[in-house]
Every structure is written in structure tokens, then in C-alpha cells.
N, CA and C atoms as a LAMMPS dump frame, in Angstrom:
ITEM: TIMESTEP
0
ITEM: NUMBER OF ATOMS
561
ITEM: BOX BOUNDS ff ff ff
-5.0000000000000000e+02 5.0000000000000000e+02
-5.0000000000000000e+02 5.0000000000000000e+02
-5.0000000000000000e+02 5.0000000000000000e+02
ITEM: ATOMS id mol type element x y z
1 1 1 N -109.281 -219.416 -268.812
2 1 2 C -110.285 -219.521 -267.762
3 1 3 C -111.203 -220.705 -268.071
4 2 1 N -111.425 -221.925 -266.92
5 2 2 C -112.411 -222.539 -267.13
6 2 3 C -113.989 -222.13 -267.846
7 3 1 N -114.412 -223.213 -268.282
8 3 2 C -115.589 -222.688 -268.61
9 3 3 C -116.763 -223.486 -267.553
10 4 1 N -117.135 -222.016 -267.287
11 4 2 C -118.154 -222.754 -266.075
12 4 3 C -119.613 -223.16 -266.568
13 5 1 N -119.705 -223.402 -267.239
14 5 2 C -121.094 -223.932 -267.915
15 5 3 C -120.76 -225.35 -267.723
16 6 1 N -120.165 -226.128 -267.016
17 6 2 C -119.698 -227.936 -267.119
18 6 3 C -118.711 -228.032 -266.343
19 7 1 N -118.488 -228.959 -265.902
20 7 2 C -117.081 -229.771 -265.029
21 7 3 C -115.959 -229.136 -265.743
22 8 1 N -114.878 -230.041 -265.334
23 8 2 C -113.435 -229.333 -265.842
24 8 3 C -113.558 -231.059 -266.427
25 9 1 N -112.746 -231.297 -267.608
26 9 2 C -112.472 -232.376 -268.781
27 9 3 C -111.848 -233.107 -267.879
28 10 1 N -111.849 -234.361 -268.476
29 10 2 C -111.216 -235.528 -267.414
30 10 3 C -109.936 -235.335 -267.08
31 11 1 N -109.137 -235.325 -267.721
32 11 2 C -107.625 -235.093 -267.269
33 11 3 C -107.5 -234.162 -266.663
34 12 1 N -108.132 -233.018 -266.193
35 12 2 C -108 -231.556 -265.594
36 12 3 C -108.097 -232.723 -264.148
37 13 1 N -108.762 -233.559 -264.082
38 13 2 C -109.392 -233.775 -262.425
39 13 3 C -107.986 -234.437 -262.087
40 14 1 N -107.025 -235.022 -261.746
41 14 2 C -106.372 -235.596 -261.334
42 14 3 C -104.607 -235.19 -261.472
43 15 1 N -103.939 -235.572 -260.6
44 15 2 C -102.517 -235.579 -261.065
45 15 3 C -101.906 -236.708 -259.764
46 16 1 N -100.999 -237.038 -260.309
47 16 2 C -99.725 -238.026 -259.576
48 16 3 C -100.077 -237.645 -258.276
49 17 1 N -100.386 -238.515 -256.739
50 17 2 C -100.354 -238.134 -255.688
51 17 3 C -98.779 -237.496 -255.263
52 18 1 N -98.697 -236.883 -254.208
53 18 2 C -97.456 -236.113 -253.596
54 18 3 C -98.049 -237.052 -252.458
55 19 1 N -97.326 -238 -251.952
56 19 2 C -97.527 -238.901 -250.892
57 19 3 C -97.511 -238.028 -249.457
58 20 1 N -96.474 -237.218 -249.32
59 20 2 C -96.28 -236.681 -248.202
60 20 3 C -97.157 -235.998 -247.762
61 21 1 N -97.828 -234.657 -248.139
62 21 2 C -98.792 -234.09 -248.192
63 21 3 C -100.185 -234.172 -248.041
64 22 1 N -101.008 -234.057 -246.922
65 22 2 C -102.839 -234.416 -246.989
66 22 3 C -103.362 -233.386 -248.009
67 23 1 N -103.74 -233.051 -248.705
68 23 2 C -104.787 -231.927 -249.392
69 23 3 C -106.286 -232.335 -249.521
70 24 1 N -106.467 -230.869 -249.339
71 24 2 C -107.857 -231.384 -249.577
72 24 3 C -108.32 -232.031 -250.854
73 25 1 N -109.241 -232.974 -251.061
74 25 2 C -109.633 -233.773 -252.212
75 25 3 C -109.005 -235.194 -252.245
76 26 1 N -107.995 -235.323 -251.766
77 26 2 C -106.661 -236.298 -251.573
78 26 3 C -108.196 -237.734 -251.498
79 27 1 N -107.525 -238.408 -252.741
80 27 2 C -108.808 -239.782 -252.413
81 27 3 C -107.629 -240.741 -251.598
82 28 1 N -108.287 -241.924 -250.519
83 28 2 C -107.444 -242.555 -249.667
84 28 3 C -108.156 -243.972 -250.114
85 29 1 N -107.536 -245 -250.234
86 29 2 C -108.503 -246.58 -250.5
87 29 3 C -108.018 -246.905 -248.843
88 30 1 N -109.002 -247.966 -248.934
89 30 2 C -109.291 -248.749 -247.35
90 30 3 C -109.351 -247.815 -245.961
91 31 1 N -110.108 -246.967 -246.335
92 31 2 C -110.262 -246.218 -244.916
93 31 3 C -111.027 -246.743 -244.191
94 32 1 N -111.548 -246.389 -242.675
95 32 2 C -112.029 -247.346 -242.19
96 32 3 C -113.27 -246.346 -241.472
97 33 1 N -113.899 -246.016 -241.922
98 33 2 C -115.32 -245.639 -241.597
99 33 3 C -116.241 -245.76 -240.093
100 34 1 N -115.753 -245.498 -238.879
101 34 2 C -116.219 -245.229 -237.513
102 34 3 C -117.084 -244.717 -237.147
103 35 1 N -118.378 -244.925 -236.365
104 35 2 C -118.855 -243.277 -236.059
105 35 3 C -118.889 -243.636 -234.665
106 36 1 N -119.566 -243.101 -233.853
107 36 2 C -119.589 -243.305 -232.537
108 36 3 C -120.617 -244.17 -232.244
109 37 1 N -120.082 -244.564 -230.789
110 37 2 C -120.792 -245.725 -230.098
111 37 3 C -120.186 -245.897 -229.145
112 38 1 N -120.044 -247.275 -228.538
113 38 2 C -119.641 -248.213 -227.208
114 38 3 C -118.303 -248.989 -227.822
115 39 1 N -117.916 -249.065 -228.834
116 39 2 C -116.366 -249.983 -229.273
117 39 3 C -115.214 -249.515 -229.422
118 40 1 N -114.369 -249.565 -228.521
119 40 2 C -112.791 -248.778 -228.947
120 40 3 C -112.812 -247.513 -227.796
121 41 1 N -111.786 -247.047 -227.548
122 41 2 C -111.632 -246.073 -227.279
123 41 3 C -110.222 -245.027 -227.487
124 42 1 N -110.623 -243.711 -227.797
125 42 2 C -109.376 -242.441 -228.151
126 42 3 C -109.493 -241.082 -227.585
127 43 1 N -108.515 -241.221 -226.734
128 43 2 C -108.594 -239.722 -226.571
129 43 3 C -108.194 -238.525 -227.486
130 44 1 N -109.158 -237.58 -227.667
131 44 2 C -109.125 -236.512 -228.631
132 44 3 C -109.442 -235.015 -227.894
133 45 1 N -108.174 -234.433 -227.909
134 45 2 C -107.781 -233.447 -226.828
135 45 3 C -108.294 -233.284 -225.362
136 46 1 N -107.763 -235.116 -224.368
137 46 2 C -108.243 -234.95 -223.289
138 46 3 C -109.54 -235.637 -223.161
139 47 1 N -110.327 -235.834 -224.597
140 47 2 C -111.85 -236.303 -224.337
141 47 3 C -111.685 -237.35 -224.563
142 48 1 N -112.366 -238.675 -223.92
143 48 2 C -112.167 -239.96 -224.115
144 48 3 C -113.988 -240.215 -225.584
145 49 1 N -113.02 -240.793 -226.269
146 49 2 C -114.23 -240.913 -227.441
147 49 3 C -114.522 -242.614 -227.426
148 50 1 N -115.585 -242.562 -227.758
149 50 2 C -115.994 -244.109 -228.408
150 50 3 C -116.188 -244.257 -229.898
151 51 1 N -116.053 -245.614 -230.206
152 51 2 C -116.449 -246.099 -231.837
153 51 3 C -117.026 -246.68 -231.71
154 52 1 N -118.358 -247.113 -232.81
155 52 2 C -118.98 -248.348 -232.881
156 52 3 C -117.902 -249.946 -233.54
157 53 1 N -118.413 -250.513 -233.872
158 53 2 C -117.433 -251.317 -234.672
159 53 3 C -117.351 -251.225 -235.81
160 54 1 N -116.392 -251.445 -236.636
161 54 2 C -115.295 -250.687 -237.865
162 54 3 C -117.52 -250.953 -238.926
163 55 1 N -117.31 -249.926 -239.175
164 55 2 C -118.878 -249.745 -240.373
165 55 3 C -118.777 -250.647 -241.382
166 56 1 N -117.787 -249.899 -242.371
167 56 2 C -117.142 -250.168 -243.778
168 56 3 C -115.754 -250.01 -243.973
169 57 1 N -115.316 -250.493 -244.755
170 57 2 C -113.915 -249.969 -245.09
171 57 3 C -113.754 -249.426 -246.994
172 58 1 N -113.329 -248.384 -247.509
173 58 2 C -113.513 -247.683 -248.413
174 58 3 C -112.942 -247.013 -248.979
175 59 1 N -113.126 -246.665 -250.399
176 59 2 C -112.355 -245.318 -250.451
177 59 3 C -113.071 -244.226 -250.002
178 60 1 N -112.331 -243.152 -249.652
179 60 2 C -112.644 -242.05 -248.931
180 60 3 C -111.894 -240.46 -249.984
181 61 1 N -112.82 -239.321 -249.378
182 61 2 C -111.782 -238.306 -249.919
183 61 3 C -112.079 -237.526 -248.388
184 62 1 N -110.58 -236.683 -248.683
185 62 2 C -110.616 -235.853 -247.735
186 62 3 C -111.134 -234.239 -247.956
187 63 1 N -111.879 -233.706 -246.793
188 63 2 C -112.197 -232.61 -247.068
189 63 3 C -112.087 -231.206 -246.493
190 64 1 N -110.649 -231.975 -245.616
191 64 2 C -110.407 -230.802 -244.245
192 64 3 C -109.58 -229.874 -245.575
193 65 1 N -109.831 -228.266 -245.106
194 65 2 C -108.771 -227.478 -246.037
195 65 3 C -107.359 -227.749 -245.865
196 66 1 N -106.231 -228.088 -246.357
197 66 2 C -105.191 -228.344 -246.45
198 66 3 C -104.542 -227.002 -245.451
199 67 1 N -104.895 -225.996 -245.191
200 67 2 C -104.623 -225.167 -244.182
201 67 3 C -104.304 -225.073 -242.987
202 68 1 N -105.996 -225.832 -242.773
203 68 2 C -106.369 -226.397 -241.24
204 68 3 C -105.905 -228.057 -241.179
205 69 1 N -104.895 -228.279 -241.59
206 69 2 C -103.982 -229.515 -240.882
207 69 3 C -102.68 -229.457 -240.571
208 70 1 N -102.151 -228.245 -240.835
209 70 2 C -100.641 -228.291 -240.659
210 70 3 C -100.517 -227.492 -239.638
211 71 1 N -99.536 -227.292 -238.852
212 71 2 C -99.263 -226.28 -237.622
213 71 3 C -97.722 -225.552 -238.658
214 72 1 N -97.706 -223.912 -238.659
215 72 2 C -96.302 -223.279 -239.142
216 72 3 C -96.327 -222.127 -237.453
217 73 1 N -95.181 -221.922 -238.023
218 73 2 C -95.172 -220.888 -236.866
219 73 3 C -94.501 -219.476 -237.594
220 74 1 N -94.808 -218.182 -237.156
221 74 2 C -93.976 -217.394 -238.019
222 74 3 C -93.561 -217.286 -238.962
223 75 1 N -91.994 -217.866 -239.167
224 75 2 C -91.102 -217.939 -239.657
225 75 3 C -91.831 -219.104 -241.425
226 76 1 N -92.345 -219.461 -241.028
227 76 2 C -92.925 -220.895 -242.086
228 76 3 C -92.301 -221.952 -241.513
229 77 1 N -91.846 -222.839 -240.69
230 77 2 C -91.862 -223.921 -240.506
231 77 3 C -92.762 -224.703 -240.415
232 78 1 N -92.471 -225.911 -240.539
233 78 2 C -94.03 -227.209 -240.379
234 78 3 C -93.51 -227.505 -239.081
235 79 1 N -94.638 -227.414 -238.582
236 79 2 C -94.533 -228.098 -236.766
237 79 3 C -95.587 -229.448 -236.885
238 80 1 N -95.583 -230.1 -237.76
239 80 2 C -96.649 -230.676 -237.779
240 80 3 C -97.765 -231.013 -237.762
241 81 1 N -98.481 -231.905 -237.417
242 81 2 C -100.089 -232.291 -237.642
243 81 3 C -100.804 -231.425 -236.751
244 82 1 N -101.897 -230.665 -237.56
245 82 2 C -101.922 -229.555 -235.997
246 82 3 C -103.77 -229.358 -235.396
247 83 1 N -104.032 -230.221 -235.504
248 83 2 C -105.03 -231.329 -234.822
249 83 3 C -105.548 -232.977 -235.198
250 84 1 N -106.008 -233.925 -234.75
251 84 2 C -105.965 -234.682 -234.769
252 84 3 C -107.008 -235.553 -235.203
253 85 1 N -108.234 -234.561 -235.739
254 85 2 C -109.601 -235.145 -236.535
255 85 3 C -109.414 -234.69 -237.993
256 86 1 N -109.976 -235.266 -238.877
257 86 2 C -110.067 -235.206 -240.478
258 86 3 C -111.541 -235.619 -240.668
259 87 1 N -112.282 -234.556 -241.451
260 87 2 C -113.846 -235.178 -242.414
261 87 3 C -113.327 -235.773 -243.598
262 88 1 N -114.085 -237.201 -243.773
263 88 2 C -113.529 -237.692 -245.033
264 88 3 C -115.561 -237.528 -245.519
265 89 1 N -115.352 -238.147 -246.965
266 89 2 C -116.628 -238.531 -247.33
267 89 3 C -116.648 -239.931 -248.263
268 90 1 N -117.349 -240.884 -248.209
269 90 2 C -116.988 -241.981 -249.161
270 90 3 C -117.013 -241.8 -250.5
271 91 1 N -116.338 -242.165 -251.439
272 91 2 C -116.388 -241.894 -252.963
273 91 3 C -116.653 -243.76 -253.04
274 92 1 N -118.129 -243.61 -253.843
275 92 2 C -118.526 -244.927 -254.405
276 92 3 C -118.479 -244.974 -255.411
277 93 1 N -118.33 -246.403 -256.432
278 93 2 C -118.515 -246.405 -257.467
279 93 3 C -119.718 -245.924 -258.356
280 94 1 N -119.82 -245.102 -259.542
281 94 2 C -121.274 -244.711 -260.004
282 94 3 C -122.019 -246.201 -260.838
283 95 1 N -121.46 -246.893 -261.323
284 95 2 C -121.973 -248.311 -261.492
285 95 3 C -122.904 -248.882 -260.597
286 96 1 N -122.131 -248.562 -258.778
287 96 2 C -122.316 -249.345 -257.961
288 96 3 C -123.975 -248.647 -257.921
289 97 1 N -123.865 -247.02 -257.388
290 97 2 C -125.331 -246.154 -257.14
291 97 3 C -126.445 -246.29 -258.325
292 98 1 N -125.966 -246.6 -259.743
293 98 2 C -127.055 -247.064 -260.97
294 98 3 C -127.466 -248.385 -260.22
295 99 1 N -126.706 -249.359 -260.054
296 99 2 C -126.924 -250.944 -259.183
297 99 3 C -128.199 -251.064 -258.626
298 100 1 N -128.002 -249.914 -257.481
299 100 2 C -128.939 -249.723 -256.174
300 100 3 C -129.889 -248.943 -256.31
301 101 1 N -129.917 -248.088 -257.672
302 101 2 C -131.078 -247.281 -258.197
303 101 3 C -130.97 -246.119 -257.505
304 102 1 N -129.741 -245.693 -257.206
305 102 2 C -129.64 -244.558 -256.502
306 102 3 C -129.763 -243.426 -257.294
307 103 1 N -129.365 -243.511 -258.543
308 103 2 C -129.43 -242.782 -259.951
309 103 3 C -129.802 -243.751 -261.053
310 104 1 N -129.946 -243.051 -262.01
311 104 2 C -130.712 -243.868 -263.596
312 104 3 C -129.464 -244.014 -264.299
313 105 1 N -129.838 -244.514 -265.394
314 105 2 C -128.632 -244.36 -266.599
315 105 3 C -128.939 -243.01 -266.88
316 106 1 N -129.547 -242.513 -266.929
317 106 2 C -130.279 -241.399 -267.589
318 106 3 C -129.73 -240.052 -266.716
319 107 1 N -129.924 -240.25 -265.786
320 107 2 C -128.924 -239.301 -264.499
321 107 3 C -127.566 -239.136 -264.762
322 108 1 N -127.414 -240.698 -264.955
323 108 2 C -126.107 -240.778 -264.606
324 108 3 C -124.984 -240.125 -265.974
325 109 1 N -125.72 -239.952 -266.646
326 109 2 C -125.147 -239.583 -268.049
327 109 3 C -125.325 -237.826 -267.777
328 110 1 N -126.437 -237.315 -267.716
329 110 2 C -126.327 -235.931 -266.933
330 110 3 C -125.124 -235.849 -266.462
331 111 1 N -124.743 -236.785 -265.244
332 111 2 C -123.778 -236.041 -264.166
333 111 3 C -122.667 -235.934 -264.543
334 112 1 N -122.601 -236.644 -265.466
335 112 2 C -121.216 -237.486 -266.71
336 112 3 C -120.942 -235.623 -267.307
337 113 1 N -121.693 -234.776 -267.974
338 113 2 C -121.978 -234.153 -268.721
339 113 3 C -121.836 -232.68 -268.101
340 114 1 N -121.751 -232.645 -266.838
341 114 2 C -122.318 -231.377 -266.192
342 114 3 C -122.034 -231.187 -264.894
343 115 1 N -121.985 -232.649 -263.966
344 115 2 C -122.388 -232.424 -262.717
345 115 3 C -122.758 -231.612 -261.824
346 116 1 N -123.714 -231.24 -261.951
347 116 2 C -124.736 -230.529 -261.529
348 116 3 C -125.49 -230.994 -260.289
349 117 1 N -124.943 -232.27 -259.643
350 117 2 C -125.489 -232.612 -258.608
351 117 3 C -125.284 -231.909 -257.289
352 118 1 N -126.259 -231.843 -256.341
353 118 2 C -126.234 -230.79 -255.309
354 118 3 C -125.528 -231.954 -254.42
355 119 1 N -125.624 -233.106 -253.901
356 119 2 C -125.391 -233.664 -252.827
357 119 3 C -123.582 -234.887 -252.911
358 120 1 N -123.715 -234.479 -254.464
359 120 2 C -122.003 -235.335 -254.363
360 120 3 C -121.675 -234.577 -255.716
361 121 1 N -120.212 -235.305 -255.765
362 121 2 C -119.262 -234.512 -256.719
363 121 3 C -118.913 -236.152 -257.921
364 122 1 N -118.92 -235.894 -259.164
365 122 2 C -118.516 -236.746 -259.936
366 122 3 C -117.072 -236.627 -260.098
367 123 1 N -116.33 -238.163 -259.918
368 123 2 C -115.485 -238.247 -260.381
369 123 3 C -114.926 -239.555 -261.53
370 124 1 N -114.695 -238.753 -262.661
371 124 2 C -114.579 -239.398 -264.148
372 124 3 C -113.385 -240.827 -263.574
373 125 1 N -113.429 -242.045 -264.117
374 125 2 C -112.258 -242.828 -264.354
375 125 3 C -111.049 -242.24 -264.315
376 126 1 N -110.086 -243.083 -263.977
377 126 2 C -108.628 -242.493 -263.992
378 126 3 C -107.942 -243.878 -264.06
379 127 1 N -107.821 -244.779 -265.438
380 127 2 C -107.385 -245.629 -265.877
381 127 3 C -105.575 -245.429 -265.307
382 128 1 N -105.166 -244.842 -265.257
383 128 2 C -103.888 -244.964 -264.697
384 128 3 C -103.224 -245.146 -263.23
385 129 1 N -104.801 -245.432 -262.536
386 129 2 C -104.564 -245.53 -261.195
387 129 3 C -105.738 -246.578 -260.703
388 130 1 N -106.062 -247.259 -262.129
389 130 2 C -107.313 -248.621 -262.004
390 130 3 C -108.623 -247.815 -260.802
391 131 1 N -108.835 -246.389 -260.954
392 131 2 C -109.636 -245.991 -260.491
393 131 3 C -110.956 -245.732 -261.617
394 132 1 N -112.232 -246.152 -260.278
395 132 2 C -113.238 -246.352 -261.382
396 132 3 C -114.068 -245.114 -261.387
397 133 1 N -114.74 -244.986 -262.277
398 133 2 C -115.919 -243.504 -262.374
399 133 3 C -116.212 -243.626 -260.834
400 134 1 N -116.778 -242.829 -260.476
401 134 2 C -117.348 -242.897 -258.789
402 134 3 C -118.196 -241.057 -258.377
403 135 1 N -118.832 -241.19 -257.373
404 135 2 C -119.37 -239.928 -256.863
405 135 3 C -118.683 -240.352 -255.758
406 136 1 N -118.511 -238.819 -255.036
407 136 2 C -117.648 -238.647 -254.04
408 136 3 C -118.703 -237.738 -253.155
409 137 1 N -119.659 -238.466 -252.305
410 137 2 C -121.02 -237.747 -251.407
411 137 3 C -121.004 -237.664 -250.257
412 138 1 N -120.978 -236.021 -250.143
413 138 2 C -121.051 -235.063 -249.254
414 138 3 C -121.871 -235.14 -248.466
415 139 1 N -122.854 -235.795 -248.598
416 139 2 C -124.291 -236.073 -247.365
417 139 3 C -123.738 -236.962 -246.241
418 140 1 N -122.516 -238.286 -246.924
419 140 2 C -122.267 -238.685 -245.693
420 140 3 C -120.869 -238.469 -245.218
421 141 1 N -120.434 -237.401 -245.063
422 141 2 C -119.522 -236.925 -244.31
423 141 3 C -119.612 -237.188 -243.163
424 142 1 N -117.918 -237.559 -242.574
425 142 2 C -117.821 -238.841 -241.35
426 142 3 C -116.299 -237.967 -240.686
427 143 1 N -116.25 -237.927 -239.113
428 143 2 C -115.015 -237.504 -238.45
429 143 3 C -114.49 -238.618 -237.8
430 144 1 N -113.256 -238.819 -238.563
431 144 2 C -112.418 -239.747 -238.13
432 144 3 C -110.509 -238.941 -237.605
433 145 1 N -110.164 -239.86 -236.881
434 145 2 C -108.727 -239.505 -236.145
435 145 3 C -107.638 -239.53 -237.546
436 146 1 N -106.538 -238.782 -237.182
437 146 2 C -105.291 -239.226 -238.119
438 146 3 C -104.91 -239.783 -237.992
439 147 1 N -104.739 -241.027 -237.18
440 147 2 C -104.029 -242.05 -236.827
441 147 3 C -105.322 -242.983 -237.949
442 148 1 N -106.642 -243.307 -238.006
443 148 2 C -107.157 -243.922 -238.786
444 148 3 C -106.762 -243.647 -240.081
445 149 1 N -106.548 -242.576 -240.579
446 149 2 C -106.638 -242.122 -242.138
447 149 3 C -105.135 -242.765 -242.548
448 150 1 N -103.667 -242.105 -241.223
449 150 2 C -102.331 -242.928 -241.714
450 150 3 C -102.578 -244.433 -241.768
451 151 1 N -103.558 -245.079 -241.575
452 151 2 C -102.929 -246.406 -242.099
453 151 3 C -103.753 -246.472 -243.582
454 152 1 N -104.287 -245.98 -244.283
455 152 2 C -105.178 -245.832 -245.172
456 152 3 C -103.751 -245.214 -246.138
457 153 1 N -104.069 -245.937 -247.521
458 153 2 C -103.251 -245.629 -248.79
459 153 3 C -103.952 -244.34 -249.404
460 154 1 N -103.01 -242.794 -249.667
461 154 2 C -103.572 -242.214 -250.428
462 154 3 C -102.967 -242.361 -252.13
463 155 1 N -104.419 -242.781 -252.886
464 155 2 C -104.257 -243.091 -254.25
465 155 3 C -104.02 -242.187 -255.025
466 156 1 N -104.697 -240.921 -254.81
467 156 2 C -105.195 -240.516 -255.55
468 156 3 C -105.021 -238.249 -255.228
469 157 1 N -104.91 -237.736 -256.124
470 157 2 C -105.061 -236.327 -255.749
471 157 3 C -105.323 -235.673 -257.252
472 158 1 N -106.353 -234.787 -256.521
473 158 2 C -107.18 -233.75 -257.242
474 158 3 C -106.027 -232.787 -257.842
475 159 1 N -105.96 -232.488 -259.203
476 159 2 C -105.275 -231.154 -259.807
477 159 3 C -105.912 -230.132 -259.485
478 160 1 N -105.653 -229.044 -259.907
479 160 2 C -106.155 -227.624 -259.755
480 160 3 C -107.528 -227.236 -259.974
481 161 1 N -107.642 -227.916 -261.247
482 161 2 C -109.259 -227.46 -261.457
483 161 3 C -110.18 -228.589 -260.876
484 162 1 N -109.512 -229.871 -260.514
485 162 2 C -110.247 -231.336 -259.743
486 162 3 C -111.255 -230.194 -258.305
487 163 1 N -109.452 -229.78 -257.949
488 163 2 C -109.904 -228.724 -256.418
489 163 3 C -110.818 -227.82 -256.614
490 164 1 N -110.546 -226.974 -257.684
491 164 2 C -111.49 -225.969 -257.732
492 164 3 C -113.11 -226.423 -257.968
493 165 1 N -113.548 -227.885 -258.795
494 165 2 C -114.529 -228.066 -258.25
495 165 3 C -115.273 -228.584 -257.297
496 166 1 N -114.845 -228.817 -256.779
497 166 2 C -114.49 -229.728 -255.427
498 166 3 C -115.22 -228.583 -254.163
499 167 1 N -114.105 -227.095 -254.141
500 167 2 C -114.849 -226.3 -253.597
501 167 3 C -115.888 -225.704 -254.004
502 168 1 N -116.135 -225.152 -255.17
503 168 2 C -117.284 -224.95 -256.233
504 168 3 C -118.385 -225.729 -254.959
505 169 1 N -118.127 -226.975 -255.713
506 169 2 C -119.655 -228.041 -255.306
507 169 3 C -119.663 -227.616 -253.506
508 170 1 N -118.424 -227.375 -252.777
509 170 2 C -118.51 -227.416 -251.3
510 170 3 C -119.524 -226.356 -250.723
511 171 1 N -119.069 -225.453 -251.699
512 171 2 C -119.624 -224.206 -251.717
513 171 3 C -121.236 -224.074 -251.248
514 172 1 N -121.265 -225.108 -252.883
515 172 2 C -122.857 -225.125 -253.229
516 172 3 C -123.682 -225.628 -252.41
517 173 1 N -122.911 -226.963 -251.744
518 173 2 C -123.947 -227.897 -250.864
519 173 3 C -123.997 -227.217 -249.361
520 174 1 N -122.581 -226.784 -249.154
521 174 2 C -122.678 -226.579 -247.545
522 174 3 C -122.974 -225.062 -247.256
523 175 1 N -123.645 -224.145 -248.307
524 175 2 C -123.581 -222.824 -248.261
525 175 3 C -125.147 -221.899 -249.154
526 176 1 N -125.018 -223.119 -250.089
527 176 2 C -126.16 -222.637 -251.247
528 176 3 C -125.632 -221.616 -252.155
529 177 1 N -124.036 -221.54 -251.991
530 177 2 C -123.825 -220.661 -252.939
531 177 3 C -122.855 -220.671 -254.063
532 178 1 N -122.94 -220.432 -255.037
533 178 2 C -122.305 -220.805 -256.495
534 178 3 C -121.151 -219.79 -256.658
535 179 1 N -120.017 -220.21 -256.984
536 179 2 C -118.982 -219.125 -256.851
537 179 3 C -118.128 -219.717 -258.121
538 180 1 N -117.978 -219.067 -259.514
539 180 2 C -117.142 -219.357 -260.431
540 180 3 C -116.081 -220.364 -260.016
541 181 1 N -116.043 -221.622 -261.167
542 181 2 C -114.804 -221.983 -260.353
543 181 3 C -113.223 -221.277 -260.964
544 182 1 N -113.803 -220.276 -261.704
545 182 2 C -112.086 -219.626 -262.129
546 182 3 C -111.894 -218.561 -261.021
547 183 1 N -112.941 -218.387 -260.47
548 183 2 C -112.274 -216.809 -259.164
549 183 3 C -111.718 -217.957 -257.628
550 184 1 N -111.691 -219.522 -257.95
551 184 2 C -111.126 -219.858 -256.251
552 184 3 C -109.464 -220.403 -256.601
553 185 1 N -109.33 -220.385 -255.435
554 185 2 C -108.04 -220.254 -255.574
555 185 3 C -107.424 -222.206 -255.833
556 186 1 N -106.907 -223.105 -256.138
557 186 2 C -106.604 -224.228 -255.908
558 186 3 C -105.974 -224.992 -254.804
559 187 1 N -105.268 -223.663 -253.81
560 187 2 C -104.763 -224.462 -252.722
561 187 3 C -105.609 -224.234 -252.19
């Protein structure tokens, strides 16, 4: 059983992406960051939507439950994509947020240690995928189409205990409530 007094150890957070598959946590590079406005237009079940013009482009994680994207029927088949919006959130570099004074060294070594932060999730280096330390923040959670996210590379995917804190922290921010991360489940 994890020990919930601290994060899960660096190597717990990550494993080899499964390309095929969206999951939740799934980090994506060059996503393209939209919100609404007057630029572009998509229909999204029937509703004609607008974009402003492209924000940023980024890495992103995803945070729809891996549940709520697939269509099965009965039997278990995949019927496919089984709606057509995804919440991502940007994962920035933590270098970049010390930079901008968004955090201290002094924080930032906390979050290193514990993450204990209410409004994003730390994620450690992952030298095998030239991915850098980064927070992955939940405050700016953004709804974008699947057609934006497929042209976007996914790099990157959360292991078991990556997920389990992942919901842990989801828990915490979007609920106020703290739930072991050894009693959730990883899918």
C-alpha cells in the first residue's frame, strides 16, 4: 500500500504511452489551447461554437475519466469516441512558475517533497521522454474538441499510482475532499 503521507516516488508516476488509448492523465505536447470567442467555427452536437484565435500551444494533460470517452454497448464492444469535447489542463514547466515567481525555490522544494498543493499536481522529470519537472494546474482547465487534441502528440501516460494521484489531488481541488490514494481504483 502506498504511503500516503507524500506523493508516489518518481518512477511510480509514469509508464510507456499505449498510443491508442486516451486515459485520463495522458500528457499531449502541442495542444492548441482555444477558448471561446468570434474565430473559427464547430459544430458540437448541432451547436455552432466559436474560438478566439489559437491562445497558446502546449503541453496539456487530459482529465476526462477514461470511461466517459469511449461508447461500448452490452456485449463490450468499442463503438467509438462517444462524445466529442475533452478538459485538458496545461502542465508548465516548474522552472518556468519559479521564473515568474509563481512559486519560490523554497515552495518549490516543498512540492518536490509532498505535493501538497491544492491548485496543481507535481510532476517529477521523466528523462526518458526529455520531459521536464512541470505542475500540471487545475485552475486552468480548458474544453477543447477531439479533433483538436488528435492532432496533438500524446507523450506521455500516468502509471497506476501517477493516476491515483492525479484523482487524489482531483478529489481535493474539485470536491475538498481527501480520499487515500490506496482505496482509488487506477482505471
Amino acid at each position: 500500500m502506498p504511503d500516503e503521507s507524500s506523493r508516489p516516488t518518481d518512477p511510480e508516476y509514469y509508464v510507456e504511452p499505449d498510443v491508442q488509448d486516451r486515459l485520463l492523465g495522458d500528457i499531449f505536447r502541442d495542444v492548441t489551447f482555444d477558448f471561446p470567442g468570434q474565430h473559427g467555427h464547430e459544430e458540437v452536437y448541432g451547436d455552432p461554437r466559436r474560438f478566439l484565435a489559437r491562445l497558446m500551444r502546449a503541453e496539456a494533460m487530459l482529465l476526462n475519466p477514461t470511461c466517459s470517452m469511449y461508447n461500448h454497448n452490452a456485449a463490450g464492444d468499442d463503438l467509438g469516441v462517444a462524445h466529442p469535447l475533452r478538459t485538458i489542463i496545461p502542465v508548465v514547466p516548474l522552472k518556468t512558475l519559479i521564473e515568474v515567481q509563481v512559486y519560490t525555490a523554497g515552495q518549490a522544494d516543498a512540492i518536490r517533497a509532498s505535493d501538497e498543493n491544492l491548485v496543481a499536481m507535481y510532476l517529477p522529470a521523466w528523462t526518458a521522454k526529455d520531459f521536464r519537472e512541470s505542475m500540471a494546474l487545475f485552475y486552468m482547465s480548458v474544453t477543447i474538441s477531439e479533433a483538436i487534441l488528435a492532432q496533438s502528440v500524446k507523450t506521455i501516460q500516468l502509471g497506476d499510482e501517477g493516476r491515483r494521484q492525479l484523482k487524489q489531488k482531483l478529489g481535493k481541488f474539485y470536491a475538498g475532499v481527501k480520499v487515500a490514494r490506496g482505496k482509488l481504483n487506477a482505471d
